[in-house]
C-alpha positions in Angstrom: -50.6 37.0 -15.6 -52.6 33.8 -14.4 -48.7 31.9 -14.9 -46.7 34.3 -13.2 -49.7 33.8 -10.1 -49.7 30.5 -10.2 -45.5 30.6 -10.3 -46.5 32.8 -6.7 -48.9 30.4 -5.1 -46.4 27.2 -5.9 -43.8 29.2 -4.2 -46.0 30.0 -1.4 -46.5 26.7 -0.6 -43.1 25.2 -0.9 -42.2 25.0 2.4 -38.1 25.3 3.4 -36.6 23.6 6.2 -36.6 25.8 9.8 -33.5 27.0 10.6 -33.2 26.0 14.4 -30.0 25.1 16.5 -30.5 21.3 16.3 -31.1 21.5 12.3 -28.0 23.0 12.4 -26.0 20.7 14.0 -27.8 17.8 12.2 -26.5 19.7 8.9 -23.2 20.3 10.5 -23.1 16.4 11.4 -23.8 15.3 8.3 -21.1 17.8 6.2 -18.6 16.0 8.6 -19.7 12.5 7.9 -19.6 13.7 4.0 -16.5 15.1 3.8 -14.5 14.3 7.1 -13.3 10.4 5.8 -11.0 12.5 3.6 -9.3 14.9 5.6 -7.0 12.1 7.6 -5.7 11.8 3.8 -5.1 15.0 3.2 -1.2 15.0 5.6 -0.2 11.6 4.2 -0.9 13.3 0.6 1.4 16.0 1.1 3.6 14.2 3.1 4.0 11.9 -0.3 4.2 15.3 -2.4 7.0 16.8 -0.6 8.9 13.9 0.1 8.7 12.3 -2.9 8.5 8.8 -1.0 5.5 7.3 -1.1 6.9 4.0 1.0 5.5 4.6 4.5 2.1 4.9 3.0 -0.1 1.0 2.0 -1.9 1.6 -1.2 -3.7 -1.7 0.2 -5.3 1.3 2.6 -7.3 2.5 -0.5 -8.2 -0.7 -1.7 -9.9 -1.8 1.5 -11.5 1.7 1.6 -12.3 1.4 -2.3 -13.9 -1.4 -1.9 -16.0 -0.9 1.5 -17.4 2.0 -0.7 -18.1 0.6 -3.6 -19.8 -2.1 -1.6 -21.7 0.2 0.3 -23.0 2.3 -2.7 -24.7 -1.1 -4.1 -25.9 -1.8 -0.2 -27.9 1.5 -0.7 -29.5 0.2 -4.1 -30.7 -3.1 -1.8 -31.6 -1.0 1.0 -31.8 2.7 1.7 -29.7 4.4 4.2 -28.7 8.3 4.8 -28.0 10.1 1.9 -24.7 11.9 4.0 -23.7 8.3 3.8 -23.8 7.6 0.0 -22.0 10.6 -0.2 -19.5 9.5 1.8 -18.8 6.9 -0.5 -18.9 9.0 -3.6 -16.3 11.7 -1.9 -13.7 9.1 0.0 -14.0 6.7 -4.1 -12.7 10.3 -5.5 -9.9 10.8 -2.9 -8.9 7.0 -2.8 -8.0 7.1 -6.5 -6.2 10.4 -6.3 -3.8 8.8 -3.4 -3.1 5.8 -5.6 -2.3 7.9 -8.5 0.0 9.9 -6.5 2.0 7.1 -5.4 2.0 5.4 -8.5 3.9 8.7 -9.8 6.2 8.5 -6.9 7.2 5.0 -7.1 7.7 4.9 -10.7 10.0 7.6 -10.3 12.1 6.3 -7.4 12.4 3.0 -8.9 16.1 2.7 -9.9 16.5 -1.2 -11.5 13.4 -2.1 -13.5 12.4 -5.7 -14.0 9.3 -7.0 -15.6 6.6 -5.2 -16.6 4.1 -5.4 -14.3 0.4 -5.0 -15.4 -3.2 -5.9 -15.4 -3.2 -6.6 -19.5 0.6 -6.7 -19.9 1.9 -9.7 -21.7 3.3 -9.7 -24.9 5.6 -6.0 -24.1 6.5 -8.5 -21.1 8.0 -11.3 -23.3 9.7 -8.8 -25.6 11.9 -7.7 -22.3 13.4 -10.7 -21.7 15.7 -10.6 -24.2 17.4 -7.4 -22.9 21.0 -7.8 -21.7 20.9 -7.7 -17.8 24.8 -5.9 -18.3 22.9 -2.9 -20.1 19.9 -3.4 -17.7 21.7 -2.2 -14.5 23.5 1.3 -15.9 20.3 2.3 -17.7 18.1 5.3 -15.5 14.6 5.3 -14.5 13.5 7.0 -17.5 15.1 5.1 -19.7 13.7 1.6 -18.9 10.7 2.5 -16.8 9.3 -0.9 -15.2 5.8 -1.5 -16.1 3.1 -3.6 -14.2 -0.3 -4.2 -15.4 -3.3 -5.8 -14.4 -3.1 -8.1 -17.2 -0.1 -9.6 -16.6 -2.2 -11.9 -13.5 0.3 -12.5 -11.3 -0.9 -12.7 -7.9 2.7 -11.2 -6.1 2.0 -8.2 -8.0 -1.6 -7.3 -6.9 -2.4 -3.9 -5.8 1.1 -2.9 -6.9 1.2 -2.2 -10.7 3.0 1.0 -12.4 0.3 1.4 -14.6 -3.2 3.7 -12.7 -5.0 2.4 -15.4 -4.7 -1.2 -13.9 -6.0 0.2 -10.6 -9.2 1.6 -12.7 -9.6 -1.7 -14.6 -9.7 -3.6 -11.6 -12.3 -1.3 -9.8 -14.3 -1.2 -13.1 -14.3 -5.0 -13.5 -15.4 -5.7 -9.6 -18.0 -3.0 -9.4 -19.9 -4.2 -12.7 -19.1 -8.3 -11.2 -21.1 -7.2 -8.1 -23.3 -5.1 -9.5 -24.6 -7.6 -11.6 -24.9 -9.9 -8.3 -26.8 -7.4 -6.4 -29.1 -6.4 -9.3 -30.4 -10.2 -10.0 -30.3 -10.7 -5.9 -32.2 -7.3 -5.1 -35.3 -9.0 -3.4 -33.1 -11.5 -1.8 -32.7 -9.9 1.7 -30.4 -12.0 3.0 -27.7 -11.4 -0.2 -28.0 -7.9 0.4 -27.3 -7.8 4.2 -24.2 -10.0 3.4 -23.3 -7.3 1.1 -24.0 -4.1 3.7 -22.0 -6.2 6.3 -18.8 -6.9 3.8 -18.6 -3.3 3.4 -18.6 -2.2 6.2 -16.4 -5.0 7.7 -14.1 -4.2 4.9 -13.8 -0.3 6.5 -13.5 -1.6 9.9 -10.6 -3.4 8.5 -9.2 -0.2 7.0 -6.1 0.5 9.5 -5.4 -3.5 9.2 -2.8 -3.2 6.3 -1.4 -0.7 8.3 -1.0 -2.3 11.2 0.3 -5.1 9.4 3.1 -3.4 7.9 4.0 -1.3 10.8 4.3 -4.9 12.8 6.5 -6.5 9.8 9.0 -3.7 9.5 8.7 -3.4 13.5 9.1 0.6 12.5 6.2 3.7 11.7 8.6 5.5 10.0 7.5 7.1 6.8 3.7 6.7 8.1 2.0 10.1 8.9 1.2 10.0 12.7 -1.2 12.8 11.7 -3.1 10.7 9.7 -3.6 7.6 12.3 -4.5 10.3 14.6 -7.1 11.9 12.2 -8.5 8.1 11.3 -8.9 7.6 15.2 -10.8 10.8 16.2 -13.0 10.4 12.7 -13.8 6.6 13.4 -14.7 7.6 16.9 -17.5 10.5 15.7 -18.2 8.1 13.2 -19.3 5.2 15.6 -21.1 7.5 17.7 -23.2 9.2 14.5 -24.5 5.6 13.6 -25.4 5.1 17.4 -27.6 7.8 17.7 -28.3 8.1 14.2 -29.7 4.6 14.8 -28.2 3.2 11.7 -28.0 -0.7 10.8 -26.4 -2.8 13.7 -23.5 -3.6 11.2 -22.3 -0.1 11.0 -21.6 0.5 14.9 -20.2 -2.5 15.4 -17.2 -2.4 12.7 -16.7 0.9 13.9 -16.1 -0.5 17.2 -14.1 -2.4 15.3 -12.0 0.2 13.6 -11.3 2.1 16.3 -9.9 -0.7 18.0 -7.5 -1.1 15.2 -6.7 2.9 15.1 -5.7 2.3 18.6 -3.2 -0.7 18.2 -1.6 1.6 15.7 -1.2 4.6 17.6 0.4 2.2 20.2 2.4 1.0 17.5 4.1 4.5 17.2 4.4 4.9 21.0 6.5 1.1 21.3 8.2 1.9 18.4 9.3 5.4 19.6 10.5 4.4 22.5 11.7 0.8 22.3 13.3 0.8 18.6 13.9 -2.3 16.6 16.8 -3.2 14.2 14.2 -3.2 11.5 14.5 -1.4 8.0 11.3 1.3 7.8 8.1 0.5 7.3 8.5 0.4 3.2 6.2 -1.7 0.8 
């Protein structure tokens, strides 16, 4: 009896959060910041899925955004930020690797003429391929001489654009415990840890840069969902303005002035494109 009233005076005193109308919209603000990086995805994704084309779409996307998040998760060890935030980085990691997987599928199945095996620890299945006839080469199908790309193969043209998703995971695993090891023995060094909040966000502000790139190089935005762009811009624009009034480091407003500047050059992109074509193939990796 003298448990189950002490069980009713701890509850008593726990005290739960008022519900008012400005709690609410700070809960609502925060859910958005959460789980609103992901949703710009979510067209290009089934875009991919339908089309079975991955080539409009940069995987070099997810590796900026993959690594402004994994950057950002050890920022929070070195400093402390909004939780909403960490979680940011936790949800978008999840949805970056699912967008790399998909177009890894994709492209390995479109792939017509395989050549070299290309991955992070390929080497010796690599040797063994050079000694098949190139006349037997060209009539074979996709599935019958799938091309391979590794990690392990190091060779720079090929970064970011192996066959095998475990590569991709390798690579993540092998930077995050490289930097992770720098930011554990640097944690009191303040000035190591800024550096390493600014990189990652930088590194997101850069986010629509590969785009941009690509879009400029192939003078086309064909294949590259316009939804998406136009999903990045409106998020990057809420975004800016939560770390303004959330009053969050100077870094993070600043790239994401930054970032929407970029969003902004590519939606022009679409409109010069659109209406003054080039004689350019699309915009394919």
């Amino acid at each position: 009896m003298d448990q189950l009233d002490l069980n009713i005076g701890q509850l008593k005193d726990l005290h739960l959060p008022e519900i008012t109308l400005l709690n609410l919209i700070s809960w609502t603000a925060s859910g958005a910041m959460i789980f609103g990086g992901v949703v710009p995805f979510i067209p290009q994704y089934r875009d991919i899925r339908r089309t079975m084309n991955a080539d409009g779409f940069s995987t070099f996307v997810c590796l900026t955004l993959l690594i402004a998040n994994i950057l950002r998760i050890l920022f929070w060890f070195g400093k402390h930020f909004e939780l909403p935030l960490l979680a940011q980085s936790i949800v978008m990691i999840f949805c970056m690797l699912s967008m790399i997987e998909l177009c890894v599928r994709v492209k390995n199945r479109s792939e017509i003429l395989q050549g070299k095996p290309r991955t992070l620890t390929e080497s010796k299945r690599s040797r063994s391929d050079e000694h098949i006839n190139h006349a037997d080469l060209a009539i074979r199908m996709p599935h019958q001489n799938p091309v391979v790309r590794t990690l392990t193969d190091f060779e720079l043209q090929y970064f970011w654009r192996w066959t095998d998703f475990g590569s991709y995971i390798e690579f993540l695993l092998l930077f995050s415990l490289l930097v992770g090891f720098i930011t554990y023995i640097c944690i009191d060094i303040k000035i190591v840890i800024e550096f390493i909040g600014f990189s990652a966000v930088f590194a997101e502000a850069m986010l629509g840069a590969p785009q941009f790139h690509r879009n400029w190089e192939k003078k086309s935005t064909i294949g590259m969902s316009i939804k998406m762009v136009s999903m990045w811009t409106c998020g990057d624009v809420f975004k800016t303005v939560y770390f303004i009034l959330r009053e969050a480091p100077p870094q993070f407003w600043i790239c994401g002035l930054i970032q929407v500047s970029i969003d902004i050059g590519i939606l022009f992109q679409v409109w010069y494109y659109r209406h003054y074509p080039q004689l350019a193939k699309p915009a394919v990796q």
